[in-house]
N, C-alpha and C positions, 0 to 999 in steps of 0.2 A: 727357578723355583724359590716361593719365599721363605724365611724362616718359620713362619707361622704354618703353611705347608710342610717344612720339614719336621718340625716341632707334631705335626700333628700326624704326619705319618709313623713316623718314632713312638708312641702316642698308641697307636693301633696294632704295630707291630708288638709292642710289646704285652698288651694287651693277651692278643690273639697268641701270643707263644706259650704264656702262662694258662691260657684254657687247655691250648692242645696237651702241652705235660699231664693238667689236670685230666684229659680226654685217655690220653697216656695209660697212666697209673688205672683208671676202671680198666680198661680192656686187658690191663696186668693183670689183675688182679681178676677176669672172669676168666682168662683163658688158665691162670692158676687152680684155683677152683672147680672147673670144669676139668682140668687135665687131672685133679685129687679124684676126684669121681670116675674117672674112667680107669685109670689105674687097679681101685679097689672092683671095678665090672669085673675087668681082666682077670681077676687073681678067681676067682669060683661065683657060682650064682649067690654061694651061702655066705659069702663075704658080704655084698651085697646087706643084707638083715643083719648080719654081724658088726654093720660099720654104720648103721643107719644114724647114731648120732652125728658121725661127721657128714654124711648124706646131708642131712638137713642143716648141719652149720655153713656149708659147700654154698647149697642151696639159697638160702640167707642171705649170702654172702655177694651172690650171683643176682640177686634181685635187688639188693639195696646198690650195686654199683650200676645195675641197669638205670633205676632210679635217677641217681646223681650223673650219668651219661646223659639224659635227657633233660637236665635240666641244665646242665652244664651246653649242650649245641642251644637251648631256648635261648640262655643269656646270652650266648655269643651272635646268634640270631639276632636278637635287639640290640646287641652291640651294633653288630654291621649296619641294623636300619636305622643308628641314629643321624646317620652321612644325610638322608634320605631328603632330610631342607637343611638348608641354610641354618635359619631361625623359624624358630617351630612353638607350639606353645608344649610347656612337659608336665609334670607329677614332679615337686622337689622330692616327695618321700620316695615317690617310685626311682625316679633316677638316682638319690642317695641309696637308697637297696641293690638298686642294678650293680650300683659300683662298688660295695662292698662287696657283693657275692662274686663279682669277678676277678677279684682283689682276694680272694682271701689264701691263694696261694703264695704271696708278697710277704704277706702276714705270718702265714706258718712257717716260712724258712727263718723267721724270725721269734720263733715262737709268741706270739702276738695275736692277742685275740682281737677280730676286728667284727665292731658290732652296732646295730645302729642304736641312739638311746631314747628311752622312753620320753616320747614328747608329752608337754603338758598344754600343747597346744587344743580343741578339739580336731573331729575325727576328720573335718571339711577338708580338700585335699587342695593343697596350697601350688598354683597353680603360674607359673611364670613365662614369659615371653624372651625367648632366650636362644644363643646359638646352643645347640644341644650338644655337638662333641666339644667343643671350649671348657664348657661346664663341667663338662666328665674329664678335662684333661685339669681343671683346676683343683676339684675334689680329689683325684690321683694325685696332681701333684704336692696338697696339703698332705695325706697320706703316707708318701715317699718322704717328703720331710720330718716327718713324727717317725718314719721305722729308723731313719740314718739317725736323727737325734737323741732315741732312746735305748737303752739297753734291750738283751732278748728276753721275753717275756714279759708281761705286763697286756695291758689293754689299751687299743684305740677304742674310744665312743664319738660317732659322730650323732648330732643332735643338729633340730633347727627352730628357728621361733620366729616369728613376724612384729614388724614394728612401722606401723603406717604404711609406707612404702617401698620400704626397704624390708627381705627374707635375709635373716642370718643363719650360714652353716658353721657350728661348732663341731673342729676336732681337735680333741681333749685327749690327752695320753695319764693313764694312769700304773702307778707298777712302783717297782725302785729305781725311780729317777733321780739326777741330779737336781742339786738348789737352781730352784728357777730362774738366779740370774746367769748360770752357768747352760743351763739348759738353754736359755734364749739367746748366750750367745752362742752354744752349736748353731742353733737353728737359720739365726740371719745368716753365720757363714757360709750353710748347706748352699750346694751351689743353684738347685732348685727352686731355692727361696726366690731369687729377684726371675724366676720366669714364672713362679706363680704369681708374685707384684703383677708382672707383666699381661697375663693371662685373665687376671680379674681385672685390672686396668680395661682391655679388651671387648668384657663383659659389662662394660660400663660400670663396675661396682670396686671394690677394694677390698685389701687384706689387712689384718693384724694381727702383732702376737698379742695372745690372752693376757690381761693383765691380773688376773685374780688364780689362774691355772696352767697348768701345762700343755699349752695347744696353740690353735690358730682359729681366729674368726674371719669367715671369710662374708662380705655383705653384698647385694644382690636386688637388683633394681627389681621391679613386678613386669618391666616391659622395657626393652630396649629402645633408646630415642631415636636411634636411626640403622 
């Protein structure tokens, strides 16, 4: 098996671990809810109308984690089908969304808000010829690098813009960071860093640190040459 194989099974494994916890935590959190509700049945019919505010906070409760269960198997659903080609053409917004939203339990052990930023690009959807999981293991991997390098709390923004032929993804860490040359040298040290090099290398495009802020740009051909 090659590294790029193992690298990218690692990759999805981990992935998929943090949806299941996320998967986890809803069905905790209904069968809690659920069991508050039956408890108060038990006790009289007239408890029932005597408890009806928590009835409906129960209730509430039970529908907004149904909610997030359902979107949480969607994402991991298009996780799995990004295997589905090789090289595929994708949505950069779509796929940077995908990856933050599956991502954002990385983020909260971290207290870290992970968010995508408002583009100043228009609404036309920027559209690339690309190995699809590489792409989502390099955005992770910039990510991983920003949570190890910065303190808990604060903010990732990822953002992207276009420039001829070449799509750039910015992630930019915002919070009580250290001085940016302290900051950049965690960052090159993180051991991540030279398999993100490697991963955008891969993708025919290249990485850098931010020279104006606290992050990584990563750049990105519109079509792969071979």
């Amino acid at each position: 098996m090659s590294k790029w194989e193992d690298r990218e099974i690692a990759f999805f494994g981990k992935i998929t671990a943090g949806i299941t916890h996320e998967l986890k935590n809803v069905l905790a959190i209904i069968k809690e809810s659920s069991g508050l509700m039956e408890d108060i049945m038990s006790i009289s019919p007239e408890a029932v109308i005597s408890y009806q505010e928590k009835f409906q906070n129960s209730l509430a409760k039970i529908k907004n984690q149904i909610k997030r269960g359902v979107e949480l198997t969607d994402r991991l659903n298009k996780f799995a089908h990004s295997t589905d080609e090789t090289i595929a053409q994708i949505d950069l917004h779509e796929t940077v969304e995908q990856l933050i939203a599956i991502s954002q339990r990385f983020a909260r052990l971290k207290n870290v808000v992970l968010k995508i930023a408002p583009s100043n690009q228009s609404v036309q959807p920027t559209t690339l010829v690309t190995r699809p999981v590489q792409l989502q293991m390099a955005l992770f991997a910039a990510i991983e690098c920003c949570l190890n390098t910065m303190p808990d709390g604060g903010v990732i923004n990822i953002g992207f813009d276009k420039s001829k032929a070449k799509n750039t993804v910015h992630v930019l860490c915002e919070g009580d960071l250290p001085e940016k040359s302290e900051f950049v040298n965690n960052l090159s040290a993180f051991e991540k860093w030279p398999v993100l090099q490697k991963i955008a290398a891969f993708l025919e495009g290249s990485v850098e640190l931010d020279e104006s802020a606290h992050g990584i740009v990563l750049f990105l051909p519109e079509q792969l040459r071979s």
